[in-house]
HTML snippet that shows the backbone in 3Dmol.js (N, CA, C, O; Angstrom):
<script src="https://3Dmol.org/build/3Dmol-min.js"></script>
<div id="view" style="width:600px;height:400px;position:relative"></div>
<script>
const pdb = `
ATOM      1  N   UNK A   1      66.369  99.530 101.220  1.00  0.00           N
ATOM      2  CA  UNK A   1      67.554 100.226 101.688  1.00  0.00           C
ATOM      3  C   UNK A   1      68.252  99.325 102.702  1.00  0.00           C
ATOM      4  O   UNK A   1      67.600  98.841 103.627  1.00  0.00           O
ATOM      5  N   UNK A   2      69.635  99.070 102.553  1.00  0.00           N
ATOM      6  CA  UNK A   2      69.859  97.946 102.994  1.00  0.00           C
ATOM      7  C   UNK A   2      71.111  99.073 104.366  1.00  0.00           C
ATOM      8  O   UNK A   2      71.305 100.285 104.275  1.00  0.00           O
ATOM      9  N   UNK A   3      71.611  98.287 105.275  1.00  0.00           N
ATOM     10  CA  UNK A   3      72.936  99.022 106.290  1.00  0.00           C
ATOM     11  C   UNK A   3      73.765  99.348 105.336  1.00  0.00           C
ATOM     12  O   UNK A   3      74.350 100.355 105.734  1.00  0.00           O
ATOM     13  N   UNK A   4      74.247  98.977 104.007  1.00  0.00           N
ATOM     14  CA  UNK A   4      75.610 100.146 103.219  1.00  0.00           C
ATOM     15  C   UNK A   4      74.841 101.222 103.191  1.00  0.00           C
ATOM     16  O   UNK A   4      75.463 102.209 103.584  1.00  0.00           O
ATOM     17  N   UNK A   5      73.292 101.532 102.763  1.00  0.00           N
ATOM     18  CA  UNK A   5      73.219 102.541 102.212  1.00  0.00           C
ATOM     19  C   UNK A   5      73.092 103.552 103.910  1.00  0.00           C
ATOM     20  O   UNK A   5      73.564 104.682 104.036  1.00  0.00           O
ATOM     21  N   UNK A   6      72.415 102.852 104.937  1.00  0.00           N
ATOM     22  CA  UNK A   6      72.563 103.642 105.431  1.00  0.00           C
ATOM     23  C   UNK A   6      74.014 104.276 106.639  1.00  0.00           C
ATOM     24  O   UNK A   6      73.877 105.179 107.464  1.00  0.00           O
ATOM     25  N   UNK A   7      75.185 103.547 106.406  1.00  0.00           N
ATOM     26  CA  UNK A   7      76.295 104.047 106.350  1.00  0.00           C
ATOM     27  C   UNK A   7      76.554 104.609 105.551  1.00  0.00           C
ATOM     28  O   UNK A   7      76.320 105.640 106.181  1.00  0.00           O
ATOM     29  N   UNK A   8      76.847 104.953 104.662  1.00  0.00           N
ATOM     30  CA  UNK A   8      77.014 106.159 103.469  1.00  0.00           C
ATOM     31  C   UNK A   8      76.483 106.921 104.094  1.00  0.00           C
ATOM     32  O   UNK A   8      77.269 107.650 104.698  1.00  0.00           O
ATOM     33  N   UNK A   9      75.370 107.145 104.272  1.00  0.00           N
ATOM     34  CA  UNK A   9      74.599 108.409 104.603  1.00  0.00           C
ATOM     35  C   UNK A   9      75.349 108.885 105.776  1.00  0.00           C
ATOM     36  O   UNK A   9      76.122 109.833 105.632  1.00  0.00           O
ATOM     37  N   UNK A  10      75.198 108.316 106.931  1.00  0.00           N
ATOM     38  CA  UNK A  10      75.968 108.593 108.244  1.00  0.00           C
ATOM     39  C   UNK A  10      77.290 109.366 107.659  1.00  0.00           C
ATOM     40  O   UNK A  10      77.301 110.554 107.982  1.00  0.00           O
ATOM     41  N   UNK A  11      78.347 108.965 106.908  1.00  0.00           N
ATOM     42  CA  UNK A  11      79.026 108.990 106.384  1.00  0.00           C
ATOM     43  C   UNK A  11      79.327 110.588 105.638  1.00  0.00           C
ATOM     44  O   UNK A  11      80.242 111.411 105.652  1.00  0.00           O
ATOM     45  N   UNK A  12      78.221 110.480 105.118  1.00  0.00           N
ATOM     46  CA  UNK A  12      77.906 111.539 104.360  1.00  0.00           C
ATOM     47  C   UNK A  12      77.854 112.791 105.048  1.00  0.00           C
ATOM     48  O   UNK A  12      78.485 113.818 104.800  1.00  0.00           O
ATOM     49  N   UNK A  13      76.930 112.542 106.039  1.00  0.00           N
ATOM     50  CA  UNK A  13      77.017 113.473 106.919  1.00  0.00           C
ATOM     51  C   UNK A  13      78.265 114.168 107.631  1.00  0.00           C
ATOM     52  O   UNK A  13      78.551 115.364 107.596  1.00  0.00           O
ATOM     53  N   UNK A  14      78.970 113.093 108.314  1.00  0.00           N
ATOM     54  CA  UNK A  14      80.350 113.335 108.823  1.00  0.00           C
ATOM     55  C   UNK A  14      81.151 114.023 107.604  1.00  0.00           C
ATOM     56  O   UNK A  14      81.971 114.846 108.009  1.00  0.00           O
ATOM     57  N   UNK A  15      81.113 113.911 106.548  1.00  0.00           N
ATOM     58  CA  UNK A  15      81.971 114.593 105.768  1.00  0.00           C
ATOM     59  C   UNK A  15      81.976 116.007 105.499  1.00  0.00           C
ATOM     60  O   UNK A  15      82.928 116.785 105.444  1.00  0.00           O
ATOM     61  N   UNK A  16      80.100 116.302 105.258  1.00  0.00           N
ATOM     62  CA  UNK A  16      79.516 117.681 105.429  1.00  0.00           C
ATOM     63  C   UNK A  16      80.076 118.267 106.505  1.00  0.00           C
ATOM     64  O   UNK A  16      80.617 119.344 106.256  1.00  0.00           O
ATOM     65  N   UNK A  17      80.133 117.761 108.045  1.00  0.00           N
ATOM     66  CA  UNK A  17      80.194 118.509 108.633  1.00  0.00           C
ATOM     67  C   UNK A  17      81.870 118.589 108.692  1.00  0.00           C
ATOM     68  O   UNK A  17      82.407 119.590 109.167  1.00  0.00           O
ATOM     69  N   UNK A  18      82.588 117.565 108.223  1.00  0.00           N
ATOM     70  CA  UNK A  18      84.378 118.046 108.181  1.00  0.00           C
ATOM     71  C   UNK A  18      84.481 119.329 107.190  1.00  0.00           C
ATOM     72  O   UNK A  18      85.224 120.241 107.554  1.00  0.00           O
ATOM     73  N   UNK A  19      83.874 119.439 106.122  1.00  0.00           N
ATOM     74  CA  UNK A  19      84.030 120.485 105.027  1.00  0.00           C
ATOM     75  C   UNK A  19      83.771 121.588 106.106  1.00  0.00           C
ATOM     76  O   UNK A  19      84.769 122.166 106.537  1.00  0.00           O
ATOM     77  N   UNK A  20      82.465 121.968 106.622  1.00  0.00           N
ATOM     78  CA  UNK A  20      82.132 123.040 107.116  1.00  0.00           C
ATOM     79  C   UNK A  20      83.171 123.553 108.435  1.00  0.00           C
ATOM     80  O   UNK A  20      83.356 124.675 108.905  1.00  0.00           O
ATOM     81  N   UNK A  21      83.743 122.220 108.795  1.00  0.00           N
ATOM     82  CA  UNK A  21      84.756 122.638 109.893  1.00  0.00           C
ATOM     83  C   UNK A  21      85.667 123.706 109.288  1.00  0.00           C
ATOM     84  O   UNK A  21      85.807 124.912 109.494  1.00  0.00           O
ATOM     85  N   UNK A  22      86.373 122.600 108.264  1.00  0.00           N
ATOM     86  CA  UNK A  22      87.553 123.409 107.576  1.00  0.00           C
ATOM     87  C   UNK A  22      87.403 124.714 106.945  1.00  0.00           C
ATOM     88  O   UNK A  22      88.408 125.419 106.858  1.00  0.00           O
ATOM     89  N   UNK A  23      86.410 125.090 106.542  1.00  0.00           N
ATOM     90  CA  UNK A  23      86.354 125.940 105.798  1.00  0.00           C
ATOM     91  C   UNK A  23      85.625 127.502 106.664  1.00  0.00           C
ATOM     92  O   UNK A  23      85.657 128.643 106.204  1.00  0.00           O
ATOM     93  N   UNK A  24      85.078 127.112 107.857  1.00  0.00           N
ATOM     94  CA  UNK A  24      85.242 128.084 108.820  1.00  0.00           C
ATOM     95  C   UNK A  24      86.052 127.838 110.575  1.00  0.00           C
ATOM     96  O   UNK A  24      85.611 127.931 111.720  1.00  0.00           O
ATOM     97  N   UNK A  25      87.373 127.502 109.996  1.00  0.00           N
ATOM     98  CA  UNK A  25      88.360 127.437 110.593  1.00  0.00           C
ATOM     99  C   UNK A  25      89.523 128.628 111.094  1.00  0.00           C
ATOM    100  O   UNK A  25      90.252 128.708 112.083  1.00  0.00           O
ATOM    101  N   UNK A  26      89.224 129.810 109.461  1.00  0.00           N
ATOM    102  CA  UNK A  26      89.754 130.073 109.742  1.00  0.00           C
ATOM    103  C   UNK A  26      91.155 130.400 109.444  1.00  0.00           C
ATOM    104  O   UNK A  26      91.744 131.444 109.727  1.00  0.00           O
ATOM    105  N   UNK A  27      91.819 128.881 108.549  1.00  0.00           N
ATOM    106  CA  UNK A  27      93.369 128.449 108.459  1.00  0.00           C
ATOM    107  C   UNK A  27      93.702 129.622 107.762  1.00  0.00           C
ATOM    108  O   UNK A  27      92.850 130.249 107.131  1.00  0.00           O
ATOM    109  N   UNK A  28      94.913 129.975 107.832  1.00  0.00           N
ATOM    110  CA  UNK A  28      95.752 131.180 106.890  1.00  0.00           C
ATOM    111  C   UNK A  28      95.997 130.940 105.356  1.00  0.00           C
ATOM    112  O   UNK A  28      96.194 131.757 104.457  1.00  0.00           O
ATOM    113  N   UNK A  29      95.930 129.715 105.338  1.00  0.00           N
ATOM    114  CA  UNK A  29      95.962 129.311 103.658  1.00  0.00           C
ATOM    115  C   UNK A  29      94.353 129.490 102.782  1.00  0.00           C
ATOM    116  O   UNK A  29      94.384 129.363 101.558  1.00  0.00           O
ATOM    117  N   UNK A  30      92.973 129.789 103.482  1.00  0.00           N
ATOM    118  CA  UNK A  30      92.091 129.984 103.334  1.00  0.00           C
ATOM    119  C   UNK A  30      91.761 131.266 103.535  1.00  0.00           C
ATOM    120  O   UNK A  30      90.856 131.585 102.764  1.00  0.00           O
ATOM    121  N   UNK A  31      92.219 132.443 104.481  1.00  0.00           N
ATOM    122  CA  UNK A  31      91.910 133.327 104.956  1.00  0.00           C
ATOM    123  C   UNK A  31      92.762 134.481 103.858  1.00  0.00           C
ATOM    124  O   UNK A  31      92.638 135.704 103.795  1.00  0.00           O
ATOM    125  N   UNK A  32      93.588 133.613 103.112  1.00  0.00           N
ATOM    126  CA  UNK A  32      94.680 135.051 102.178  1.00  0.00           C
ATOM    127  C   UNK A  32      93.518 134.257 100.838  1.00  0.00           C
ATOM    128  O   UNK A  32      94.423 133.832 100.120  1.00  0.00           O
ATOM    129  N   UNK A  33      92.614 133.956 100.330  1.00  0.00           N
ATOM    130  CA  UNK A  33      91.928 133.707  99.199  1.00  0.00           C
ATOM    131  C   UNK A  33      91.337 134.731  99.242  1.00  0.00           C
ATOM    132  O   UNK A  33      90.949 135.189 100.317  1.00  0.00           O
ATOM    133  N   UNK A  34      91.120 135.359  98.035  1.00  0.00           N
ATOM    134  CA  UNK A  34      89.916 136.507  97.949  1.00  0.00           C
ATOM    135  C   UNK A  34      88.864 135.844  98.271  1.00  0.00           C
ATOM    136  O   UNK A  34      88.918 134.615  98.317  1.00  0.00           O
ATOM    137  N   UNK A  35      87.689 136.538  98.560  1.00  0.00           N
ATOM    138  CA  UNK A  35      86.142 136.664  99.203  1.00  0.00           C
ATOM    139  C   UNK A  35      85.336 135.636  97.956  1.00  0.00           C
ATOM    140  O   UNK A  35      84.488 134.766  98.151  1.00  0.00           O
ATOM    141  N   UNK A  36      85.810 135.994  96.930  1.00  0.00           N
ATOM    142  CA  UNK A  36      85.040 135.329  95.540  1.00  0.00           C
ATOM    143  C   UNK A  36      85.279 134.116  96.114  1.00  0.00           C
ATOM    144  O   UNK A  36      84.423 133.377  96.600  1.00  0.00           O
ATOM    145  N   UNK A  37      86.387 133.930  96.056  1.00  0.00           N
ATOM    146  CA  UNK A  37      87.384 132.480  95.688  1.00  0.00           C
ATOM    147  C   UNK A  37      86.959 131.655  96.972  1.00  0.00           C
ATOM    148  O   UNK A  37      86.954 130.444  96.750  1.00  0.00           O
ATOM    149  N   UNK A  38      86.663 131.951  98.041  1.00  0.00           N
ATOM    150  CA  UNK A  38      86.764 131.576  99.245  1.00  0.00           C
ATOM    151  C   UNK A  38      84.842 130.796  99.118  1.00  0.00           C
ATOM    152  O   UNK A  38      84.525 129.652  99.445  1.00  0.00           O
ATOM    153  N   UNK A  39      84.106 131.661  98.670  1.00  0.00           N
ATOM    154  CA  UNK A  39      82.868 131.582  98.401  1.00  0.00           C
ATOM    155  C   UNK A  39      82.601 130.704  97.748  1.00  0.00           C
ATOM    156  O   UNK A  39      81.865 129.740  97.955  1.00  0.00           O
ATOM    157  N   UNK A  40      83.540 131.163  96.420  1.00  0.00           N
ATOM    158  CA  UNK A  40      83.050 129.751  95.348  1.00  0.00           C
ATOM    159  C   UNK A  40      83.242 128.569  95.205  1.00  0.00           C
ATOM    160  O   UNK A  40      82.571 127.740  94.591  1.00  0.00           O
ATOM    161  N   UNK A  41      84.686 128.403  96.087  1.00  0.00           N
ATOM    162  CA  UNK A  41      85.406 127.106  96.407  1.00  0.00           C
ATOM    163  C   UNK A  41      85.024 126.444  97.716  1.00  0.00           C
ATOM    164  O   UNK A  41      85.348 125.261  97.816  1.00  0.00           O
ATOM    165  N   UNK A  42      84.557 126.857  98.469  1.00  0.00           N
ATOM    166  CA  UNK A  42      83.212 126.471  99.468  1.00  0.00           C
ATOM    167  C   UNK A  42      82.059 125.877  98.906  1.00  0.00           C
ATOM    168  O   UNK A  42      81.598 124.778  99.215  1.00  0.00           O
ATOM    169  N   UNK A  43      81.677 126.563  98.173  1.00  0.00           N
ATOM    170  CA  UNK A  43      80.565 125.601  97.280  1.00  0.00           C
ATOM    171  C   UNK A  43      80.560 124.701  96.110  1.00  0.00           C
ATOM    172  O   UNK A  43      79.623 124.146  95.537  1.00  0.00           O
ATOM    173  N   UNK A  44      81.793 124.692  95.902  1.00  0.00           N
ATOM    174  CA  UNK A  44      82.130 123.837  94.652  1.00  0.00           C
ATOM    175  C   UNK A  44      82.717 122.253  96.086  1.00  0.00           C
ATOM    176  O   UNK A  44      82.423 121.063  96.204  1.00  0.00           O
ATOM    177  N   UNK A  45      83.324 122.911  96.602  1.00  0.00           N
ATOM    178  CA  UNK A  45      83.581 121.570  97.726  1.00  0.00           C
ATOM    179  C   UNK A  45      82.221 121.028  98.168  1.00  0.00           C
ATOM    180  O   UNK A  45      81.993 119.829  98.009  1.00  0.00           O
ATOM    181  N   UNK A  46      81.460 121.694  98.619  1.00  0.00           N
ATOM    182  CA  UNK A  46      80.044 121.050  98.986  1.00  0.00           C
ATOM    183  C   UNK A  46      79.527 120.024  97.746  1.00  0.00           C
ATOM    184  O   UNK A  46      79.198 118.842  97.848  1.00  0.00           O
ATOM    185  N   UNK A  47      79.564 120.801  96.646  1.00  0.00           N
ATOM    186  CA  UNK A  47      78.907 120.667  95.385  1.00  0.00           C
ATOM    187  C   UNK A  47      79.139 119.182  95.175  1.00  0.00           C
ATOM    188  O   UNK A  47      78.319 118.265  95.225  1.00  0.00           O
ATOM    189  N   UNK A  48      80.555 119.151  94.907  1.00  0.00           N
ATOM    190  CA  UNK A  48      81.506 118.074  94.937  1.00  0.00           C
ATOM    191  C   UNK A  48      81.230 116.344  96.102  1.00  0.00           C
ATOM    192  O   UNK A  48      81.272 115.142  95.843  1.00  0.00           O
ATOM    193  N   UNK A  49      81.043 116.915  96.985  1.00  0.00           N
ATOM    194  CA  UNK A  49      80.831 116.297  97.937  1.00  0.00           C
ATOM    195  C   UNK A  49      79.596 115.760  97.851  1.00  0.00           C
ATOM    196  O   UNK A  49      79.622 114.534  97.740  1.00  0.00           O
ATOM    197  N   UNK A  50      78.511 116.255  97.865  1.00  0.00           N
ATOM    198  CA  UNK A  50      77.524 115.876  97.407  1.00  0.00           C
ATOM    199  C   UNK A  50      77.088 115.147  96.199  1.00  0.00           C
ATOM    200  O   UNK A  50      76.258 114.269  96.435  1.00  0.00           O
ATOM    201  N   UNK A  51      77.559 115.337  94.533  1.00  0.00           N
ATOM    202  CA  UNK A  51      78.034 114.563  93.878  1.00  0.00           C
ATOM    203  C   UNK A  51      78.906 112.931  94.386  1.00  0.00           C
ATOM    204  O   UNK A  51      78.430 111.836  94.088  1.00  0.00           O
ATOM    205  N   UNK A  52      80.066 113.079  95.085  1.00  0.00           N
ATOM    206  CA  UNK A  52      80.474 111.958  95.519  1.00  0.00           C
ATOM    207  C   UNK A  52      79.524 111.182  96.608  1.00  0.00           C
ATOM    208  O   UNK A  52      79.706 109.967  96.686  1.00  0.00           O
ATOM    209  N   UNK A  53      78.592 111.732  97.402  1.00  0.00           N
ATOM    210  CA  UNK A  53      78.025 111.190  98.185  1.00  0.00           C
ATOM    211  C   UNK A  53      76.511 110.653  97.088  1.00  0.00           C
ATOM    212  O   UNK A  53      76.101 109.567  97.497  1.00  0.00           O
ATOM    213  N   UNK A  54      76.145 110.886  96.551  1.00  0.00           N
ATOM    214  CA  UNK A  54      74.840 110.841  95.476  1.00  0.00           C
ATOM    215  C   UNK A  54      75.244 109.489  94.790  1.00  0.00           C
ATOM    216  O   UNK A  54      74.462 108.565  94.567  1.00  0.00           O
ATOM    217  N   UNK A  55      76.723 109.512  94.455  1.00  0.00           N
ATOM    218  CA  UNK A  55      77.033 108.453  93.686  1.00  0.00           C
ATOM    219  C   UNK A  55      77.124 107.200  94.240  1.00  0.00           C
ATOM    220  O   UNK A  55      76.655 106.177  93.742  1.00  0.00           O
ATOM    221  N   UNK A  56      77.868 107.304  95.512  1.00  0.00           N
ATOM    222  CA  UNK A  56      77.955 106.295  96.258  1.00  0.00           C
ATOM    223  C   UNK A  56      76.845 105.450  96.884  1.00  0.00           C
ATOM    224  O   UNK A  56      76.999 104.276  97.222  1.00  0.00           O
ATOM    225  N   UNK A  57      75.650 106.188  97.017  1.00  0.00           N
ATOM    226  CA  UNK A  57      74.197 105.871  97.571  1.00  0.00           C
ATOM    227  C   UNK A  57      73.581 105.209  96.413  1.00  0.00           C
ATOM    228  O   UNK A  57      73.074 104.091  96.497  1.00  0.00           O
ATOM    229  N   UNK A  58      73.636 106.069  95.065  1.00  0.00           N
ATOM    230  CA  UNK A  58      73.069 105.258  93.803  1.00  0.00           C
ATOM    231  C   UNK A  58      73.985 103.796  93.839  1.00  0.00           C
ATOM    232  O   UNK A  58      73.550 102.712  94.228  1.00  0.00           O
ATOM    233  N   UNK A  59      74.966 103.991  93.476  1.00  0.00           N
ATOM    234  CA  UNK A  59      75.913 102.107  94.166  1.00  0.00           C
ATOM    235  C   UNK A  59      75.551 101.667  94.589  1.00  0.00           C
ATOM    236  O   UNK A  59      75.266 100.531  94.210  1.00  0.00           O
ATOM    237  N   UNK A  60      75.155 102.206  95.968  1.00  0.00           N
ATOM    238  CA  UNK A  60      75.342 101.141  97.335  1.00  0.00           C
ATOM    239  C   UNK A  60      73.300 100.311  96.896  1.00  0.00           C
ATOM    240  O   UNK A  60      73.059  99.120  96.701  1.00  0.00           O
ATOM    241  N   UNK A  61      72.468 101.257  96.884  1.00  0.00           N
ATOM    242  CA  UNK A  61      71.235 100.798  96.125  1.00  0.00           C
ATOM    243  C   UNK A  61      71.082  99.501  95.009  1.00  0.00           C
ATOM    244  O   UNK A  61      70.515  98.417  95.146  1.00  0.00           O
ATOM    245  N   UNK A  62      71.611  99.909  94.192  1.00  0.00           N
ATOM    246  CA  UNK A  62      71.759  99.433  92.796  1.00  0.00           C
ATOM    247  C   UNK A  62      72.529  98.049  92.926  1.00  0.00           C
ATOM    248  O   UNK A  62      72.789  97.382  91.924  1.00  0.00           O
ATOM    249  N   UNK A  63      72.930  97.593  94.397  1.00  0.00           N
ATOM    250  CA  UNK A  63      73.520  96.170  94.407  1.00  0.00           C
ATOM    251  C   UNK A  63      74.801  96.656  94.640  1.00  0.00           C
ATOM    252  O   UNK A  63      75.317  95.848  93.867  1.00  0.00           O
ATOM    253  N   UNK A  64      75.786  97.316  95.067  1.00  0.00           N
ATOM    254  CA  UNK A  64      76.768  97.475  95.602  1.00  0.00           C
ATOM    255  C   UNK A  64      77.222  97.942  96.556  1.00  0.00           C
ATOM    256  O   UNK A  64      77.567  99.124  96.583  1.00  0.00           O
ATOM    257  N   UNK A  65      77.346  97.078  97.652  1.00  0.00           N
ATOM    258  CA  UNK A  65      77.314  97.468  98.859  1.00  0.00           C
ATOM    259  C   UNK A  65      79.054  97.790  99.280  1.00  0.00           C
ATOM    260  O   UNK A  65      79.400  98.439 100.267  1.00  0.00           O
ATOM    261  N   UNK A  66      79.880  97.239  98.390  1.00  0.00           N
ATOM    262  CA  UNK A  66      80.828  97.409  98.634  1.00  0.00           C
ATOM    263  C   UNK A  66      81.683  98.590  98.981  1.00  0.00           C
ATOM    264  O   UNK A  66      82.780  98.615  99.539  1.00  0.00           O
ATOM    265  N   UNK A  67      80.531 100.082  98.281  1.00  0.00           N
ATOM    266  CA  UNK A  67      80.992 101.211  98.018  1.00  0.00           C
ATOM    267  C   UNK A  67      80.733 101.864  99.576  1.00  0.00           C
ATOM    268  O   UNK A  67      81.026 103.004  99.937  1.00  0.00           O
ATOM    269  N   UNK A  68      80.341 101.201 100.074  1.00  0.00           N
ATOM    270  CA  UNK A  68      80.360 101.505 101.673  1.00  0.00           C
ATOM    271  C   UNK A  68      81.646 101.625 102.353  1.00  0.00           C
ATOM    272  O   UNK A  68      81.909 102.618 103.030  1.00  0.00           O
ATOM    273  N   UNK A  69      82.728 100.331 102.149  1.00  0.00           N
ATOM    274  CA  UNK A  69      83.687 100.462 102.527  1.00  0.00           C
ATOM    275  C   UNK A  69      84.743 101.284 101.700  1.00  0.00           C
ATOM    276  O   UNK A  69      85.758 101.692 102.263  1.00  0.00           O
ATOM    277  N   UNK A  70      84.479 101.564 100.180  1.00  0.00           N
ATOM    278  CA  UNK A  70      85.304 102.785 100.112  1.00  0.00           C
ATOM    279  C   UNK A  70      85.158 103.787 100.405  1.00  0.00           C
ATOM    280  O   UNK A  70      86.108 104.551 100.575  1.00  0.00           O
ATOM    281  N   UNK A  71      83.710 104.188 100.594  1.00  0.00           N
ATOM    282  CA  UNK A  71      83.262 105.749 100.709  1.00  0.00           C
ATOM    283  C   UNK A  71      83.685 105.741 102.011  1.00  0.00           C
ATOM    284  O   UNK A  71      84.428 106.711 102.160  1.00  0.00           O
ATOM    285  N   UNK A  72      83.529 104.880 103.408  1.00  0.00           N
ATOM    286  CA  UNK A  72      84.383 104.940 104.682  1.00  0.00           C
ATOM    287  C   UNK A  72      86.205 105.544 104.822  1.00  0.00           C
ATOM    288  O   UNK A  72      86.691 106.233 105.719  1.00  0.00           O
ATOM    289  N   UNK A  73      86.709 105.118 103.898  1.00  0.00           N
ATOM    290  CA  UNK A  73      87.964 105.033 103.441  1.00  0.00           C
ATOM    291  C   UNK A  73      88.022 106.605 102.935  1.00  0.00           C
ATOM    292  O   UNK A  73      88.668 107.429 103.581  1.00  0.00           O
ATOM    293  N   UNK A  74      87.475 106.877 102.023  1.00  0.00           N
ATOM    294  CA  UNK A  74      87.165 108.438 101.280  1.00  0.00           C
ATOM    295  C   UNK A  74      86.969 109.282 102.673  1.00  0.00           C
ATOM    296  O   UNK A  74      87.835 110.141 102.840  1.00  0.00           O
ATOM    297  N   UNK A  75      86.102 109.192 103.570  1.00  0.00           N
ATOM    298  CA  UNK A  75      85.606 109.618 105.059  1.00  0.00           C
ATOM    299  C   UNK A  75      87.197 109.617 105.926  1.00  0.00           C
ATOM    300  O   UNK A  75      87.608 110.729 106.257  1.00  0.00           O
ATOM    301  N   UNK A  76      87.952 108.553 106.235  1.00  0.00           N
ATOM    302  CA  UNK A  76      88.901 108.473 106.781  1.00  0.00           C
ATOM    303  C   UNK A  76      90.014 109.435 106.400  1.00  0.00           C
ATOM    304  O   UNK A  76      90.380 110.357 107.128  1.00  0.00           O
ATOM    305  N   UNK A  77      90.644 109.092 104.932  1.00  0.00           N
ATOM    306  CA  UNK A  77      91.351 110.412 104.712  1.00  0.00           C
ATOM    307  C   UNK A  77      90.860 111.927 104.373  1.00  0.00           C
ATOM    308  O   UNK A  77      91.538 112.874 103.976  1.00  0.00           O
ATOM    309  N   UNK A  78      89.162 111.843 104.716  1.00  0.00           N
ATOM    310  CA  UNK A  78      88.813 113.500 104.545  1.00  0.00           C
ATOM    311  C   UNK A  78      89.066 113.602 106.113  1.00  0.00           C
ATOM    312  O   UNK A  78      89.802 114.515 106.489  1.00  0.00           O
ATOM    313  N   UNK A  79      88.578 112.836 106.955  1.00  0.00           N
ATOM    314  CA  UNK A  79      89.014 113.286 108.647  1.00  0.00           C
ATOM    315  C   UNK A  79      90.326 113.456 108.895  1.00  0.00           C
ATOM    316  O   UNK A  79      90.737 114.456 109.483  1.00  0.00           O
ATOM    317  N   UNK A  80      91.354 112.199 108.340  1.00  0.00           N
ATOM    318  CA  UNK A  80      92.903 113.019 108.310  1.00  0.00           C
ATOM    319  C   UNK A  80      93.140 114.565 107.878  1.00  0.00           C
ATOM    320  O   UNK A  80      93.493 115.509 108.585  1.00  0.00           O
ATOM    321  N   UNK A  81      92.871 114.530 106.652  1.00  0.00           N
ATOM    322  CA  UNK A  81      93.118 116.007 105.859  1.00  0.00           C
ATOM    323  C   UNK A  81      92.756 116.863 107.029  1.00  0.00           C
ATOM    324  O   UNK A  81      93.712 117.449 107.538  1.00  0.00           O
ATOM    325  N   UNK A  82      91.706 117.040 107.508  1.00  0.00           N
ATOM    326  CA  UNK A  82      90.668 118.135 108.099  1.00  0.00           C
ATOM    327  C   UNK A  82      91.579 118.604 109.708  1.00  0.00           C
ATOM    328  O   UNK A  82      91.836 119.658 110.289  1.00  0.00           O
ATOM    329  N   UNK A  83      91.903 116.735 110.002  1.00  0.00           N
ATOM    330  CA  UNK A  83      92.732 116.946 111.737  1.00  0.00           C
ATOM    331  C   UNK A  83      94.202 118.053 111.142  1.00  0.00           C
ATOM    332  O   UNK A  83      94.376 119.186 111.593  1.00  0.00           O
ATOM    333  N   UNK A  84      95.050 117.451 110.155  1.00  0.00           N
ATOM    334  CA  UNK A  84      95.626 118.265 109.679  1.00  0.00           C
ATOM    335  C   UNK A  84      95.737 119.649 109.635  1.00  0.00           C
ATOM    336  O   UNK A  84      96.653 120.273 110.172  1.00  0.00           O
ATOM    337  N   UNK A  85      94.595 120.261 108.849  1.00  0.00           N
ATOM    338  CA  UNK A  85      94.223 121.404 108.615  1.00  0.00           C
ATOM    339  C   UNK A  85      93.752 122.197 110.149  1.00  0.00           C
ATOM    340  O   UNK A  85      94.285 123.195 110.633  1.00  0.00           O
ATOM    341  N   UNK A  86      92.827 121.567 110.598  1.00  0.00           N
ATOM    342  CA  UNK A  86      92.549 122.326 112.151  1.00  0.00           C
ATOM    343  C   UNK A  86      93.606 122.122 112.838  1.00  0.00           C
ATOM    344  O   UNK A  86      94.058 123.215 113.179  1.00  0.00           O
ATOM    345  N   UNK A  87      94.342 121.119 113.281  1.00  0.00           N
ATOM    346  CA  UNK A  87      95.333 121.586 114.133  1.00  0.00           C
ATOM    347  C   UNK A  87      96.803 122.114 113.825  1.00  0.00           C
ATOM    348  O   UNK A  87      97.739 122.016 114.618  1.00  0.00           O
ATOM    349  N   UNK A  88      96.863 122.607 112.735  1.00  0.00           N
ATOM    350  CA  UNK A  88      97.318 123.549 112.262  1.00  0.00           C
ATOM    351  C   UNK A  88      98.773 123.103 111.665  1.00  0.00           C
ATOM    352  O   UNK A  88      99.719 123.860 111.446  1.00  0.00           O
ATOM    353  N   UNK A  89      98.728 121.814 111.474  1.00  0.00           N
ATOM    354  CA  UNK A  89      99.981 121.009 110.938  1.00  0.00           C
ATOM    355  C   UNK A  89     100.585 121.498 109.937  1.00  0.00           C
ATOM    356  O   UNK A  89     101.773 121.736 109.720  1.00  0.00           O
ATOM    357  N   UNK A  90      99.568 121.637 109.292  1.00  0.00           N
ATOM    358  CA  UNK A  90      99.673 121.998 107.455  1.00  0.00           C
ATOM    359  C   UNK A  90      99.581 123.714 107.352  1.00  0.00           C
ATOM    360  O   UNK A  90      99.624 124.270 106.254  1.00  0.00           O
TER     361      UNK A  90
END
`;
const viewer = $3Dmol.createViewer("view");
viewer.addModel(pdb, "pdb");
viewer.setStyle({}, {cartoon: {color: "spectrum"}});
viewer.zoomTo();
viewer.render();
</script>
């Protein structure tokens, strides 16, 4: 396990915890979703996320370390989106 993989992970983490920000935030564009929708699309974002983070670790392993600096990049505009969303821009 070389430092990409364990940036990704770090990485990974920070993203988990941006999802969980956003999604008990609160925002009014989340709060008018029905209860289903709100539920299921919470876990399909995790789901998702996890998928993208799984993939990037199998990469970064497998001889591509490069996927470090995109998955950083992927991290950067999920922290934009999220500052967005919490401070109530959007």
């Amino acid at each position: 396990m070389g430092p990409a993989t364990i940036i990704i992970f770090l990485l990974g983490i920070a993203n988990f915890a941006i999802n969980r920000a956003v999604f008990d935030s609160g925002h009014p564009l989340l709060v008018r979703l029905p209860a289903a929708s709100q539920a299921l699309g919470s876990r399909f974002a995790l789901g998702s996320e996890f998928a993208v983070l799984f993939f990037a670790l199998l990469l970064s392993v497998r001889g591509w370390p490069g996927y470090a600096w995109a998955y950083g990049v992927y991290t950067a505009f999920n922290a934009g989106a999220a500052w967005l969303i919490l401070s109530r821009r959007v």
